[in-house]
N, C-alpha and C positions, 0 to 999 in steps of 0.2 A: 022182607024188610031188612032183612041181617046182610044179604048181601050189598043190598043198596047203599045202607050205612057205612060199609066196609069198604067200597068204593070211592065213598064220598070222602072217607077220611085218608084216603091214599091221595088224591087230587090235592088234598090241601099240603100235604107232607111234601108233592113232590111236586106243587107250580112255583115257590119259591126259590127253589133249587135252579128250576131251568132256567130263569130269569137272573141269577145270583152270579153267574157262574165267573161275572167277568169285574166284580165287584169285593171287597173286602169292608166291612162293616168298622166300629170301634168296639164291637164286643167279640170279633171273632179274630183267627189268626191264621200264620200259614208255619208248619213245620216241615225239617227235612223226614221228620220220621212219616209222616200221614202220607207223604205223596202228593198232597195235592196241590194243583194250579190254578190260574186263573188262566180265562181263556178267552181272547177279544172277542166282540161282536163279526160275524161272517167265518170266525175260526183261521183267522191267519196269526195270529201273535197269540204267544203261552210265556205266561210269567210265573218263573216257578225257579226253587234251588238245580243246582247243577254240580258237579264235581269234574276236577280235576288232579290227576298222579303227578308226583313230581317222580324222578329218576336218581336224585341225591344220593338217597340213601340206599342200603340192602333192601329195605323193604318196600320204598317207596313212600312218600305223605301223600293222603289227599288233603286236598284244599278244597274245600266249597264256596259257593256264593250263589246269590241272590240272582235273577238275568233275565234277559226277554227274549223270544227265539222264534225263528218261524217256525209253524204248528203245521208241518210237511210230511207226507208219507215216506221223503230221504232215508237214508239209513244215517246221514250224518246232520248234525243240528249247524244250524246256522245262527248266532248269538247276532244281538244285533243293540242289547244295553244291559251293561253289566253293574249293581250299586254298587259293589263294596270291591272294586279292581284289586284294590293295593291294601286291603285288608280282611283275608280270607275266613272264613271258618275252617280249623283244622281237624275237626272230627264234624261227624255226623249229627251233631245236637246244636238245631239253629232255630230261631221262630221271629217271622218277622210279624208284627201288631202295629195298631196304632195306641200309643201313648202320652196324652196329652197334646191332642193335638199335631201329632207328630208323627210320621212312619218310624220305627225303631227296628234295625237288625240285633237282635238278641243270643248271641252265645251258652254256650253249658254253662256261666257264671253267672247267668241272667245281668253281662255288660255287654253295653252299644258297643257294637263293631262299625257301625251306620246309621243317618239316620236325617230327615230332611232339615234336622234342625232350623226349626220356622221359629220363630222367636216375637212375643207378643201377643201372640194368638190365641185368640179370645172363643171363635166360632164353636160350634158344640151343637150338634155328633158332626164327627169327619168321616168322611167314606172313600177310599181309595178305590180306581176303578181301572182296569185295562181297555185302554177305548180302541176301534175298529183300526186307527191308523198306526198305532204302536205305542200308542204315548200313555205313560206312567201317572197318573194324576191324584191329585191330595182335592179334594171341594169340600167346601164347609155347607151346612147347612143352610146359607141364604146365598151360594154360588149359582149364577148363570149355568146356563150351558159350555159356555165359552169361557167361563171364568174359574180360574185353577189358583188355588193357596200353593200350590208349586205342582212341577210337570216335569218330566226326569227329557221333555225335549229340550230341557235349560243345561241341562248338565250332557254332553255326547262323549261318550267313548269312543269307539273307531270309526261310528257308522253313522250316515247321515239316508233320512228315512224320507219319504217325500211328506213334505209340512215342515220339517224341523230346518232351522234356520242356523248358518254360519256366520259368525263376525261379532259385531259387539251392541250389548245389550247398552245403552248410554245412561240409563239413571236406572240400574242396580247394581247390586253389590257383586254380583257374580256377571263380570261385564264382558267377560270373552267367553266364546262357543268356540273349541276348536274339534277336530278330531285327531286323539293319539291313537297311536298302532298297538296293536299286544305288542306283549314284548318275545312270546314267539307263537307259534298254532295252537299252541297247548297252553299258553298259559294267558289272562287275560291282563294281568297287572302291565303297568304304565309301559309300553317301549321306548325305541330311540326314534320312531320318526311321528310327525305330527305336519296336518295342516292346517293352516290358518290367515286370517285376512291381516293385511297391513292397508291405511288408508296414509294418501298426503293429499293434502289440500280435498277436493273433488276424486283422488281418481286413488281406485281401490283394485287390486291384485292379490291372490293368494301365492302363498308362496310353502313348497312341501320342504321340513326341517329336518336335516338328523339331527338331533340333541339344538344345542341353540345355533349350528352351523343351514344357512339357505342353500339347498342343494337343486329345487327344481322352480318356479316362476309361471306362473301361468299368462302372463301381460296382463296390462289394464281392462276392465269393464268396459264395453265399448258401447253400452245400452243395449246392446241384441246378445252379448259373449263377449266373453273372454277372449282377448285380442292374439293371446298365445296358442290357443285351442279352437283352433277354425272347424274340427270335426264336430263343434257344440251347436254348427247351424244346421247339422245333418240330422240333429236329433229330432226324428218327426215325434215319436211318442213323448217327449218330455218337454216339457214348458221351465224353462229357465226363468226364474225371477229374483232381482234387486233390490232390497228394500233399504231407503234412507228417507228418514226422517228421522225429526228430534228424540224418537226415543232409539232408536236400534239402525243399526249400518249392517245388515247380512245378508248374505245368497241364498236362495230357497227354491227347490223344483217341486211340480205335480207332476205325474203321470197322465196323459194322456188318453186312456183307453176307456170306451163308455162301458164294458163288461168288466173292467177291473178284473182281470185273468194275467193280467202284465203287470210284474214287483219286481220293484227296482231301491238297490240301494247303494251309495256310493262307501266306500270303505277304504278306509288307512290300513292297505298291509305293513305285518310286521318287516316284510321289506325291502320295504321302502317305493310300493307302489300306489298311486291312488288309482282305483279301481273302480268301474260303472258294472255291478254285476247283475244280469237277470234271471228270474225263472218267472214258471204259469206251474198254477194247480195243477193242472193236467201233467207238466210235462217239471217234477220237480228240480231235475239236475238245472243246477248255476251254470249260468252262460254268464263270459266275458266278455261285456259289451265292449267295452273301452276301456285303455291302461294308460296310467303318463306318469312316467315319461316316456314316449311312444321309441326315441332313437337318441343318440350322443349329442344332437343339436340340441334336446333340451336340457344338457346340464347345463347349472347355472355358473353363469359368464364363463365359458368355455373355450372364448376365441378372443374375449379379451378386450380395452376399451376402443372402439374405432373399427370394429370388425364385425362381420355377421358370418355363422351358421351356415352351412349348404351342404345336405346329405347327397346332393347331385354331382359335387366336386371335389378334384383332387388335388390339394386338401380341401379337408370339407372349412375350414376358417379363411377367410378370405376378408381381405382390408377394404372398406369404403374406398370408390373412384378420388380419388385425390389425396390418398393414403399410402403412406409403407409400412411394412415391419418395423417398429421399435427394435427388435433385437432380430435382424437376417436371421443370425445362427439359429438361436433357439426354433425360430419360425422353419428353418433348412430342418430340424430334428422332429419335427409337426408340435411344439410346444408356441401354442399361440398366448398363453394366458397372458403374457406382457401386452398383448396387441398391437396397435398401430400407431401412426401420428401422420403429422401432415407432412406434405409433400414441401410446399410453401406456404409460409404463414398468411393469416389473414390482413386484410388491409383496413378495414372496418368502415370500408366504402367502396369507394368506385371497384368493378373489376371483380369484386368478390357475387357470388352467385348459389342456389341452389341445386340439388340433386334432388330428384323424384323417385324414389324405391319402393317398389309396390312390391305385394304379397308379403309383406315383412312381418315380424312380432316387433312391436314398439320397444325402442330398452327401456330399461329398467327407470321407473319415475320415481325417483328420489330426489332425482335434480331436476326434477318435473314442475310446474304448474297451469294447472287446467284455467281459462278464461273463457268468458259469454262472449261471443263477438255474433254483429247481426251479416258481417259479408264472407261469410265461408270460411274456404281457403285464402281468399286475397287479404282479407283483415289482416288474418293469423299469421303470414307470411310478410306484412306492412309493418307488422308488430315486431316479430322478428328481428326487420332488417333494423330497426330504430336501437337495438339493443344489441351493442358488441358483446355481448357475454354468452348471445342464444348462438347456441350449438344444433337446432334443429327444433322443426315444429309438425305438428300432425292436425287433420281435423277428425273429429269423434263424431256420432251419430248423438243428434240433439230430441232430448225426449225430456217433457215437464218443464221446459226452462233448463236442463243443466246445461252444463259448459261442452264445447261445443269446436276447443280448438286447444291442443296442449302444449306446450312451450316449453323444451329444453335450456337450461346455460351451463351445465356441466358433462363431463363425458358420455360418450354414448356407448352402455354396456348391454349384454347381452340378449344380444339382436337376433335374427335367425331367417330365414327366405326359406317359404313355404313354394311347393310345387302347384303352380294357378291349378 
């Protein structure tokens, strides 16, 4: 009977643990000294402190923080959400708890360095949990499954995880998703480059930043991809999806793979690449799936207004058929950024006509607006003609009702001709 008893009392000490592990309570906490983590459901994500050296000084500072990483047999860690970027722990004595309600990053001075700051919140007991797909979550006591007092997939740092959504949130407070870059390998705090969505009218395009200058353009959403990024139709394992409605405009993928052995995640390097990188369980070294800007055609407006792109030509800028050089010269030094103009002016009737250019990236739609038409191409281009001010028209692939034909009146910038 002594040992029976003695058994029975180890079962109980240690079924709550096994079950715990990816969980944090309101009476319990996480320090840097204990070591310990949380660790998702199937053991791909570990949420837990981190450090990093600076080189400053003689002796060096670490910095700590809070982060989520894949839980890989690598010898190097992969971060993939970091809370407190731009506000570190500088010594070793950190404990993150829940407080009121509240996740709180706590310091040697027992002060917030971080913290989900929810405000109003009433729910009681909170339980913060690491769920199977990466996401950081706060649920109160009468929360669904699906429903989160906040979710660290609202807040991204560099990295965009499949589920988490880019673009803007429309009725909250925290209404852009973007991704910033570290600010270099070592360090996680805010960089110079960031991507992020810009919408007009219908028609929405990401655009990669250094600081507030637009440096790369991906073209418009074309309901299947990104108009700029033609390799996004080759992606057999990833499911690309759109989401607009009244409450949120942003881009969001799954993975594809019924054994889930294939992670994928897309990242803002420090620079200044957006990267598609993968690994499997088995095989944990990063693969680089896909990088962009892939070559010189995608910087942005590069050849200048009235010109497209062509990595196949010499020069690779080249003026629309019935274009010249704005400036020979500059254009004779390979400085196309002035671009082009017309040959002869328009007549805003008779005599004037259209040019068909396929394989293109659409420019830039600022001077854009997207319209329903029920006759195709012929509407689009009837439309057009009715308006001396349209500079050029495209049709989009029509899904749900959207718009379905888009409509230039101002210059046509940074264009670019893909190899069919």
């Amino acid at each position: 009977y002594h040992y029976s008893c003695t058994f029975f009392f180890v079962i109980l000490v240690l079924f709550p643990h096994a079950f715990s592990t990816n969980t944090l309570s309101s009476n319990e906490s996480l320090t840097i000294s204990s070591n310990k983590t949380l660790v998702s459901p199937g053991d791909v994500f570990e949420l837990g402190f981190f450090k990093t050296t600076t080189r400053n000084s003689r002796n060096g500072t670490d910095r700590w923080y809070l982060g989520i990483w894949y839980k890989t047999t690598s010898d190097q860690r992969t971060y993939v959400w970091v809370a407190n970027r731009d506000n570190p722990l500088h010594n070793s004595i950190g404990t993150l708890k829940i407080s009121h309600a509240n996740l709180v990053l706590l310091d040697q001075s027992n002060t917030s360095v971080w913290s989900t700051n929810l405000a109003g919140v009433v729910q009681s007991p909170v339980t913060a949990e690491l769920l199977a797909n990466g996401n950081f979550v706060l649920r109160g006591s009468y929360s669904t499954e699906d429903e989160f007092m906040w979710q660290s997939f609202d807040f991204p740092v560099d990295t965009l995880l499949p589920e988490m959504k880019l673009g803007w949130k429309l009725n909250s407070s925290e209404k852009e998703k973007i991704l910033k870059s570290w600010k270099s390998p070592t360090d996680p705090s805010s960089g110079d480059y960031s991507f992020r969505l810009e919408t007009e009218e219908f028609l929405y395009e990401f655009y990669l930043m250094k600081n507030e200058f637009k440096v790369h353009r991906t073209g418009p959403w074309n309901r299947v991809r990104f108009n700029g990024v033609p390799k996004m139709q080759n992606w057999s394992y990833i499911s690309n999806n759109f989401i607009d409605n009244e409450d949120e405009v942003a881009y969001s993928f799954l993975v594809n793979n019924n054994n889930h052995n294939i992670h994928t995640r897309f990242r803002m390097s420090s620079t200044g690449y957006l990267q598609v990188i993968t690994w499997t369980k088995t095989v944990p070294q990063r693969n680089m799936f896909w990088s962009f800007p892939e070559d010189t055609c995608d910087l942005y407006k590069v050849c200048g207004p009235y010109a497209y792109c062509d990595m196949n030509t010499t020069p690779m800028c080249n003026c629309i058929k019935g274009f010249v050089p704005k400036n020979a010269g500059q254009w004779e030094l390979r400085d196309a950024s002035g671009g082009c103009m017309r040959s002869s002016q328009l007549s805003c009737g008779e005599g004037d006509g259209f040019l068909r250019m396929s394989q293109m990236k659409l420019p830039e739609t600022s001077e854009a607006v997207a319209v329903l038409v029920d006759n195709g191409l012929k509407e689009c281009k009837e439309r057009c003609v009715r308006d001396c001010n349209c500079t050029g028209f495209a049709n989009m692939d029509s899904m749900n009702g959207g718009p379905s034909c888009v409509i230039w009146s101002g210059e046509l910038e940074d264009m670019r001709n893909y190899v069919a």
